[in-house]
N, C-alpha and C positions, 0 to 999 in steps of 0.2 A: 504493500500500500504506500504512494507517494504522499506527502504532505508535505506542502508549499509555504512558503513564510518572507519575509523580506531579506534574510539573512540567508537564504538559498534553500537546498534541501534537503529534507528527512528523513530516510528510508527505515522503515521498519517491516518485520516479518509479517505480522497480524495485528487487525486492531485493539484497540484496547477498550476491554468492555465493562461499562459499568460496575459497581456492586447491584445485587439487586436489592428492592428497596426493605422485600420481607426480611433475607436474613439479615441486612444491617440493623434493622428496628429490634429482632429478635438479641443482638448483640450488645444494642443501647440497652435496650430496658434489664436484660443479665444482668450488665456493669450495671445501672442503676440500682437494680436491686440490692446488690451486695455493698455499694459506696452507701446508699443512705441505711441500711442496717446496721454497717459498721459506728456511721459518724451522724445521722439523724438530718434533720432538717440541713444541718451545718453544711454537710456535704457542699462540693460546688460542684456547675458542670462542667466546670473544665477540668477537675478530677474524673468526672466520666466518662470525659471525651478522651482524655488518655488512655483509662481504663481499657475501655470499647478500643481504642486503637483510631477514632474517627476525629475528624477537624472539630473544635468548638461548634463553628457556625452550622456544619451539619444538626448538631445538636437540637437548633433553633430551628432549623428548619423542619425538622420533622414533629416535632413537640411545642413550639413557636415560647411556650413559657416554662418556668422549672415547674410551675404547680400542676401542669399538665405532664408533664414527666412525671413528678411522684406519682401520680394516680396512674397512672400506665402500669408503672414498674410494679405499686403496690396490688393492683386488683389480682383475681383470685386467677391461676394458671391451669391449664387443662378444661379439657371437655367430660366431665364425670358424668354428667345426663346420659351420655352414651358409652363410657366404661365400664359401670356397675353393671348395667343389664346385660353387655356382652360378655361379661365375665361368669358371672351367675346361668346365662344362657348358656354359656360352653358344657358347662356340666349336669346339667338340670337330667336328674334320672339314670347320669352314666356316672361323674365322678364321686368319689366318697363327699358327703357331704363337710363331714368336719376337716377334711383337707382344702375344700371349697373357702368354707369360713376363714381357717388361717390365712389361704390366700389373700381374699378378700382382707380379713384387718392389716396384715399387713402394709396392705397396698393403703389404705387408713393412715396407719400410720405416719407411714412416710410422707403423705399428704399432708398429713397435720402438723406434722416437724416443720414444713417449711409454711405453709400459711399462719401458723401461732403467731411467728415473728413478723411475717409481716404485717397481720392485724395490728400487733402490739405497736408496731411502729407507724401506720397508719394512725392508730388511734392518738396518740402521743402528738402525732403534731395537726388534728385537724383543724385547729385554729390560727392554719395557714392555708388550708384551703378554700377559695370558693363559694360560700353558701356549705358550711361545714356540717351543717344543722342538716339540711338536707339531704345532703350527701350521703352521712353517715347512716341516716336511718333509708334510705335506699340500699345502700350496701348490704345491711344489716337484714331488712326486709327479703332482699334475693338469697343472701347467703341460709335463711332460714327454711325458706322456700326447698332451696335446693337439699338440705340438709331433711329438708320431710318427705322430700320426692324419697330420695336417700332409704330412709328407712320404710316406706313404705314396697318397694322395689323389693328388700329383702325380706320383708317380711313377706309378700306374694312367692317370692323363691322358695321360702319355707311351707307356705302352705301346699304349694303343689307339690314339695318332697312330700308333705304329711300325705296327700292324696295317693301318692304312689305307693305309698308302705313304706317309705322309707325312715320316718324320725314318728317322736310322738305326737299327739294333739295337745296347743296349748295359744295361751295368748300370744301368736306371733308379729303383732305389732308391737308388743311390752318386748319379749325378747329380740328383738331389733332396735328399739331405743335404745335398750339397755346393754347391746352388744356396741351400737356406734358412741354412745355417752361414754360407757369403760375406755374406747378406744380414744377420744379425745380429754376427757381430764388424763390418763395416764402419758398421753405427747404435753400437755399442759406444763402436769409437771415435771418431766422430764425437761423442756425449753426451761423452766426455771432452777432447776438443780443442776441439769449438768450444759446446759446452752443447745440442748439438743443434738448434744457429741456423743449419746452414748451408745451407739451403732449397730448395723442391722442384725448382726446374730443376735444382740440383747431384747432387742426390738421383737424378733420373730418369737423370743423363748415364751416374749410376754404373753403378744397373740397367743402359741399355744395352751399356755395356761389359763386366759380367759374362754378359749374356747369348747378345753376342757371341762371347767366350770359351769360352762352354759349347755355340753354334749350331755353333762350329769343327769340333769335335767328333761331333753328332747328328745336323746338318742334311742333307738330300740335295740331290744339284744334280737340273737340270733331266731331263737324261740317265737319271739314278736313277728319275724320278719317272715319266718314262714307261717305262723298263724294268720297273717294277714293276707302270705298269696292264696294260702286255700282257701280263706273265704269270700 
């Protein structure tokens, strides 16, 4: 490819092609999230324009203010609406159920390590964003929302294991509260004891033990499972 200029010419092999615009935003708002966790509001953008690897002004252009940055970097990640049910769908009738469950908190958990902290730090400086009043209880509103989608999702998963013969009968809405509640105060406190460093083997040992706990209760023995295909 030629390229002309007043000072003669430029030859290069191939042109030179943009970044594209999703992974750079995906690289901004990373580095944001981790500069304003570390340093809070304080943070600046030109610490995260470093961070990211990108120009200041890039910064502004894609985000136009920092308040519009925090709120980028801080809202919730991933598409869980559609995780949970494809997860619980995979196994539905085939895989053991209480392997299902561990899966699932786990997958909880690790979710929760990292959204804790940035609620916490959302919440810490709404009184720099926006109409904060609002904001926050819109947030708060969806994130609620999503969190009863949430348990209602698994408690239907449970009921149609119960259908198939596979666990007990019992209030599987209370036992899905009570299975995602367990899993969120113990990421809770865990962000506050140990910074949420205390890592995935310890994490899964927990799941198993909560799930244990809650299998006490649902699971059928062997005897159950065929008393229930012959009748």
């Amino acid at each position: 490819m030629q390229i002309y200029s007043d000072l003669g010419s430029i030859t290069t092999s191939q042109p030179v092609m943009p970044r594209p615009v999703s992974i750079q935003d995906d690289v901004i708002l990373r580095a944001a999230r981790e500069i304003f966790l570390e340093k809070g509001w304080d943070a600046t953008t030109s610490e995260i324009a470093a961070k990211a690897g990108v120009s200041h002004g890039i910064i502004f252009k894609r985000f136009k203010t920092k308040q519009a940055l925090f709120q980028s970097a801080m809202q919730d990640q991933g598409n869980w609406d559609q995780t949970i049910p494809a997860l619980l769908n995979s196994g539905l009738g085939r895989k053991d159920v209480e392997s299902t469950l561990v899966e699932l908190g786990t997958l909880f958990v690790e979710k929760f390590l990292m959204l804790i902290p940035t609620l916490m730090m959302a919440w810490s400086n709404k009184q720099e964003t926006e109409n904060p009043a609002e904001s926050t209880a819109a947030g708060n509103k969806e994130r609620a929302t999503r969190a009863l989608q949430a348990v209602k999702t698994i408690a239907a998963y449970l009921e149609t294991e119960y259908r198939l013969g596979r666990i007990r009968k019992t209030d599987f809405e209370v036992v899905a509260q009570a299975f995602v509640g367990a899993l969120w105060h113990h990421s809770f406190l865990q962000v506050m004891i140990t910074g949420g460093k205390s890592g995935p083997a310890e994490e899964r040992r927990y799941v198993k033990r909560l799930v244990k706990a809650i299998w006490s209760g649902i699971g059928t023995s062997e005897s159950e499972r065929k008393r229930r295909e012959r009748a």
